[in-house]
C-alpha positions in Angstrom: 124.2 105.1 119.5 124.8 108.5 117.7 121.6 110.4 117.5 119.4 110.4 114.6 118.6 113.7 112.4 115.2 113.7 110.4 114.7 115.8 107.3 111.2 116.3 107.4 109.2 119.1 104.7 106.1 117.4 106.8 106.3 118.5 110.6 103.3 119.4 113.3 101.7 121.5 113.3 102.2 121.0 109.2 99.0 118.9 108.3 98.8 115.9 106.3 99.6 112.1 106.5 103.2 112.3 106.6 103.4 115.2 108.9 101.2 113.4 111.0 103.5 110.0 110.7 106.5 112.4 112.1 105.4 113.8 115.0 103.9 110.2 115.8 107.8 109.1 115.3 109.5 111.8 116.6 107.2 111.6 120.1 108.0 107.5 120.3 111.7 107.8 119.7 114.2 107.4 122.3 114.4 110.8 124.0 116.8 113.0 122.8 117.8 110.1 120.1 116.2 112.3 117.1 117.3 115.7 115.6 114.1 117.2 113.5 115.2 119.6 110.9 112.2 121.3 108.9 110.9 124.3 107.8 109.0 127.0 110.1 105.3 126.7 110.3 102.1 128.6 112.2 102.0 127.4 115.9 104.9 125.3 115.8 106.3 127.6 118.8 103.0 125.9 120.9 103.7 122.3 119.7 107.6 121.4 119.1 107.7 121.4 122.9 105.2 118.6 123.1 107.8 116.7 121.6 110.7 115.1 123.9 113.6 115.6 120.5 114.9 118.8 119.0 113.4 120.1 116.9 115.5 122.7 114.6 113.6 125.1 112.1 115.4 126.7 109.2 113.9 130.2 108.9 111.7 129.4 105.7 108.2 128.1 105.3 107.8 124.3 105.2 106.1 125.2 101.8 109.1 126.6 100.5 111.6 124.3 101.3 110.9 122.4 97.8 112.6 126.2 96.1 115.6 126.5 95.2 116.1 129.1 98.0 114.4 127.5 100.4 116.6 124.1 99.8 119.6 125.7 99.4 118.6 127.5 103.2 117.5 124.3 104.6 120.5 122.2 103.6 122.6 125.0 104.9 121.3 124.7 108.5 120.9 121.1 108.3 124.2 120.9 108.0 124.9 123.1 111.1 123.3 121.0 112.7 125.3 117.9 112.1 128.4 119.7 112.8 127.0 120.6 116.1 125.8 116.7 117.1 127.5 114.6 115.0 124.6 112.1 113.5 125.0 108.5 112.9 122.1 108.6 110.9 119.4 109.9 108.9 115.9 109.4 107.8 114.3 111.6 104.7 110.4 112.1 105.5 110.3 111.5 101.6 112.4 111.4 98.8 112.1 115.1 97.6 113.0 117.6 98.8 114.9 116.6 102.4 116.8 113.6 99.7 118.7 116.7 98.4 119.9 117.9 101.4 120.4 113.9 102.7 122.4 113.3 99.4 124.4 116.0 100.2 125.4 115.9 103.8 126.2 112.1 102.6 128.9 113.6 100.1 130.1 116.1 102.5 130.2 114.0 105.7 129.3 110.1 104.9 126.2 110.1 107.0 124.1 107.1 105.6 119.9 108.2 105.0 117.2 105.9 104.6 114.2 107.1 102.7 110.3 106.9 103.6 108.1 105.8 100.3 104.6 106.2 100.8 103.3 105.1 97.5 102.0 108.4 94.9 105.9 109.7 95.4 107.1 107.2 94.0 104.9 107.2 91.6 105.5 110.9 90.5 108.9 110.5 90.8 108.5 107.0 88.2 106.7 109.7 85.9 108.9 112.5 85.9 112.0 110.4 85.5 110.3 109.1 81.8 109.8 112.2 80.5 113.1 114.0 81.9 116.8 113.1 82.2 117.6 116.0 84.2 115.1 114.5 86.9 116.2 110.7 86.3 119.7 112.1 86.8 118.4 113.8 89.9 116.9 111.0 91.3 119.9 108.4 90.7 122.3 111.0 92.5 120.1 110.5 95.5 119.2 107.2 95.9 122.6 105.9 94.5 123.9 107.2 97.6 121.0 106.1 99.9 121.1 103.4 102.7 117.4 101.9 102.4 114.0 102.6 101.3 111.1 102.0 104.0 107.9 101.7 102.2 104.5 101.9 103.9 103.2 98.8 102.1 103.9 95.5 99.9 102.3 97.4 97.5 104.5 100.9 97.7 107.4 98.7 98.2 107.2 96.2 94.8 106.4 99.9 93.1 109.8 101.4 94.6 111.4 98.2 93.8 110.5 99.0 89.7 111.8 102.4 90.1 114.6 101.7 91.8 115.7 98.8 88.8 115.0 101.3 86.7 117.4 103.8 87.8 119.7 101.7 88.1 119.9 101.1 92.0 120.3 97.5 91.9 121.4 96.6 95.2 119.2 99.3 96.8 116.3 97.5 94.8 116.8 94.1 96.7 116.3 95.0 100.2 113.4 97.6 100.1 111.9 96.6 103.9 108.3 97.6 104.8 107.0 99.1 107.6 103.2 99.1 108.1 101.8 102.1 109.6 99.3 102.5 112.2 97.2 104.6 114.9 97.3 105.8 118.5 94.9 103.1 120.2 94.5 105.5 123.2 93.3 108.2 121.2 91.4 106.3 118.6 89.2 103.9 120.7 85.4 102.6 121.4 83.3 103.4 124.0 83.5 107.4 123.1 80.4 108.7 124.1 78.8 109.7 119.9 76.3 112.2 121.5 77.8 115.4 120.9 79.4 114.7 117.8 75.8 113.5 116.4 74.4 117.1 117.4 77.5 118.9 115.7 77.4 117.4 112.5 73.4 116.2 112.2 74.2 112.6 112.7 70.9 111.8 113.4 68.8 108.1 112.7 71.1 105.2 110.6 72.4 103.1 110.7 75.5 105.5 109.3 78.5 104.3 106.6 81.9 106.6 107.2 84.6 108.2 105.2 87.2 109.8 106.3 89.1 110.8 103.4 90.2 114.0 101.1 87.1 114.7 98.6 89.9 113.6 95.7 88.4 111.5 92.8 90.9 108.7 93.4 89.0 108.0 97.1 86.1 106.8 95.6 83.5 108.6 97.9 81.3 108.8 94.4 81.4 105.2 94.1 80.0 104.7 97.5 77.2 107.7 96.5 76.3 105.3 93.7 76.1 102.1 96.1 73.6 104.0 98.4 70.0 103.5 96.4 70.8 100.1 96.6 72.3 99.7 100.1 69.1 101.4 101.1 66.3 99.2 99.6 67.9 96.8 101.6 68.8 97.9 104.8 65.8 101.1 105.1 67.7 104.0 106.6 71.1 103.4 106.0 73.0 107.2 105.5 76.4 108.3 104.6 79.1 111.1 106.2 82.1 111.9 104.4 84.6 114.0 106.6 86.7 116.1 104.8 87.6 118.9 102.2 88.4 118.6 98.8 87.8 120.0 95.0 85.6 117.2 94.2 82.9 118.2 96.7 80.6 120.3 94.2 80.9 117.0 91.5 79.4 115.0 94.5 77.1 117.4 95.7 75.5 117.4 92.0 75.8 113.2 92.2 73.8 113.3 95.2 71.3 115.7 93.9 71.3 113.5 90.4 70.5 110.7 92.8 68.0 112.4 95.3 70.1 111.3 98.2 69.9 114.8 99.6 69.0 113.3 103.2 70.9 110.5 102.9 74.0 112.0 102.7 76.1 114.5 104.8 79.8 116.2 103.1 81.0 117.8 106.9 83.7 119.2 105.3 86.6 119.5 108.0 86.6 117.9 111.1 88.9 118.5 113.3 91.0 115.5 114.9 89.8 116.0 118.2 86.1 115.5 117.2 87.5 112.2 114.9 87.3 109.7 117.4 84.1 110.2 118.6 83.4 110.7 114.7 84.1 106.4 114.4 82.5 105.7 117.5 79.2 107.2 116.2 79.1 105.1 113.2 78.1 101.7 112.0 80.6 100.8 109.3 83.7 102.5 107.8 84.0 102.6 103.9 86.7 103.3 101.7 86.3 102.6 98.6 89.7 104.6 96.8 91.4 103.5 93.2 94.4 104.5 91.5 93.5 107.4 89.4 96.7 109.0 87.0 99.7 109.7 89.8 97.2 109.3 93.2 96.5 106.1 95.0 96.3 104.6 98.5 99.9 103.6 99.9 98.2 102.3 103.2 95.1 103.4 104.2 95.8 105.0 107.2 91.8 105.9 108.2 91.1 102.3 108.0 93.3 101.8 111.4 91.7 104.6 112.9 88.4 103.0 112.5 89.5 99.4 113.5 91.0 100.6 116.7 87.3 102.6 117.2 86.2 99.0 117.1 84.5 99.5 113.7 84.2 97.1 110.9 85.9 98.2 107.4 85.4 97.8 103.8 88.1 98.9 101.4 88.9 98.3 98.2 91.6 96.2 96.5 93.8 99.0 95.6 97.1 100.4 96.6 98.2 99.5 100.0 94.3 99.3 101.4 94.2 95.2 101.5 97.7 95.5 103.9 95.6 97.7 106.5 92.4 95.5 106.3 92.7 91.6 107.3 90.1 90.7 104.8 87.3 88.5 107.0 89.0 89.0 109.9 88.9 92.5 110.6 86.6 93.7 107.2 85.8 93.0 104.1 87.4 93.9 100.7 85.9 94.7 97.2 86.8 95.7 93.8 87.4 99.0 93.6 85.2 101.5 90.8 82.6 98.8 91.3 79.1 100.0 93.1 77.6 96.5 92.8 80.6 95.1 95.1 79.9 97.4 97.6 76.3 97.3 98.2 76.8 93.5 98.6 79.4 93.8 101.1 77.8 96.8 103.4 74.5 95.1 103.4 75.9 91.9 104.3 78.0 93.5 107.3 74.7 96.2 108.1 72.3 93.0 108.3 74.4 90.7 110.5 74.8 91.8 113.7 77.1 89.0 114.6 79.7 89.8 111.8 79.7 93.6 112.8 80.5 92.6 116.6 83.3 89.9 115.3 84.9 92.4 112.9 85.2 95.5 114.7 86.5 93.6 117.8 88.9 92.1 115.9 89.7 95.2 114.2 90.7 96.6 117.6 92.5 93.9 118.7 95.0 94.4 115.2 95.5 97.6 116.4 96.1 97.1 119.8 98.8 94.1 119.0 100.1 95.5 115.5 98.3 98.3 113.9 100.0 101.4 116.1 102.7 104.0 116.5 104.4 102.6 119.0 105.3 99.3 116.3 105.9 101.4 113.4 108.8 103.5 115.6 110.4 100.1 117.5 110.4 98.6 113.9 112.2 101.9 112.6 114.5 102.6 115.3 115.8 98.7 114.7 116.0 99.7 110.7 118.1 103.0 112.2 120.3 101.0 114.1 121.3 98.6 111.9 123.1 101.7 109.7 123.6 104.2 111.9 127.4 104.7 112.3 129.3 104.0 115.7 
């Protein structure tokens, strides 16, 4: 099989989701089977070698590729590269920008792409083509050339499907596939000694709800903030850590103030991945209670596999992608989103029954080990690769 090249604006040591997704990829793929085309980035020189592909950097920050300049650059040296190895194939680590530079090499040299969805791009992308036919016009010219859209969810995929009709892309429309994501069972696991983690961060008593999530409004973490009075007049105790960073964290610092949860509830701000396993392991019950808010929502819910595979139970909300990543009374439990009522009952019924907590979280793992991991999401891929990648 020809190799495979990836146009990815999200690349380690790039952070985010989708960067992460990559590298997770790129380091499952058959060896020397990918070609990884992105921008230039701090540190990269300390990881690319980590991973077993090649990995090609155009001489502009992955923050600039979405410029005129920078795309221009990066399609240039993309397609030096496909000159060089002769792709059967390409993947776009979402639709804009590496779909220009996919669209283009397609013109130029027939190289089918597929294109990753991860639910709020396609959702911007449904926005801006309303309001502007230069963009709809944009957008046809890329996925009217395009192979097949992978969407992270059900969910992300009946959204791509509606843009897709939309534009036009009939035929493209009718076989969006979906590919659920997951975690690294390995790395994220139980058993991970808590102790030190506990110091670092002033985990101390609980029993201790989690929330690993971007301090954005749509994640819900002031929904959760609301729950706590209540969750803690039944089950005495009961705190709450939020890891991560965010422009909402001085409106939830004033909530919890408002609230006089000031011991009840720790903002740790960044946590490093590292420190994120042991993170899971030192708490009781994972929460994540996000909503669709204007263009943002939850495609997956990535941070809900993490905790499973920590053996921890989850409650999520019924938004987005989040019920596809949580086996709802199997592996947690799911509740309204925007509704504190809904989660008080369902953390207090998990924090009180020891039972239920033991069954969930163990089955949580087990969905990992058997479904919810990186080493799925790339065999399920490559097979998607191979069935349009070019003798």
């Amino acid at each position: 099989m020809s190799p495979t090249l990836l146009l990815a604006l999200n690349f380690p040591p790039f952070g985010g989701g989708i960067a992460r997704m990559m590298g997770e990829v790129a380091l499952r793929y058959p060896e020397h089977g990918l070609l990884v085309s992105t921008g230039t980035w701090p540190g990269s020189d300390a990881s690319d070698p980590r991973v077993p592909q090649t990995v090609d950097r155009v001489a502009v920050g992955a923050k600039r590729l979405r410029t005129l300049n920078g795309l221009f650059r990066w399609t240039r040296r993309a397609a030096a590269l496909a000159r060089a190895t002769d792709p059967g194939f390409a993947w776009c680590d979402e639709i804009k920008p590496a779909g220009y530079a996919a669209a283009w090499l397609h013109a130029r040299r027939g190289l089918p792409f597929g294109v990753l969805a991860h639910g709020a791009d396609f959702l911007l992308l449904q926005a801006k083509a309303r309001r502007s036919r230069f963009k709809r016009w944009t957008a046809r010219r890329i996925l009217e050339r395009c192979a097949v859209v992978v969407a992270n969810s059900r969910w992300t995929a009946h959204l791509v499907r509606g843009v897709l009709e939309s534009l036009g892309c009939h035929a493209l429309a009718a076989d969006v596939r979906v590919v659920h994501l997951g975690t690294t069972p390995s790395h994220f696991r139980p058993g991970i000694d808590p102790a030190p983690v506990r110091r670092k961060y002033g985990l101390d008593g609980g029993p201790w709800l989690l929330t690993v999530a971007r301090l954005d409004f749509h994640k819900g973490v002031d929904t959760v903030i609301r729950a706590l009075p209540a969750i803690r007049a039944a089950v005495p105790g009961t705190r709450y850590a939020v890891a991560g960073i965010g422009s909402r964290r001085s409106a939830l610092e004033a909530l919890v103030a408002e609230l006089g949860l000031d011991d009840a509830v720790r903002l740790l701000g960044f946590v490093p991945d590292e420190d994120l396993p042991a993170l899971y392991n030192a708490a009781d019950l994972f929460v994540l209670a996000s909503r669709r808010h204007d263009l943002l929502v939850e495609g997956f819910g990535i941070s809900c596999v993490e905790a499973s595979a920590c053996g921890l139970p989850v409650i999520g909300s019924r938004s987005g992608g989040i019920p596809e990543a949580i086996r709802e009374g199997e592996t947690g439990l799911l509740v309204e989103p925007e509704d504190p009522a809904a989660v008080t009952a369902a953390t207090v019924r998990v924090l009180a029954d020891d039972a239920l907590r033991r069954r969930l979280g163990a089955a949580g793992r087990a969905a990992v080990e058997g479904y919810y991991n990186w080493d799925r999401v790339t065999a399920d891929l490559v097979r998607i690769d191979r069935e349009f990648n070019r003798p």
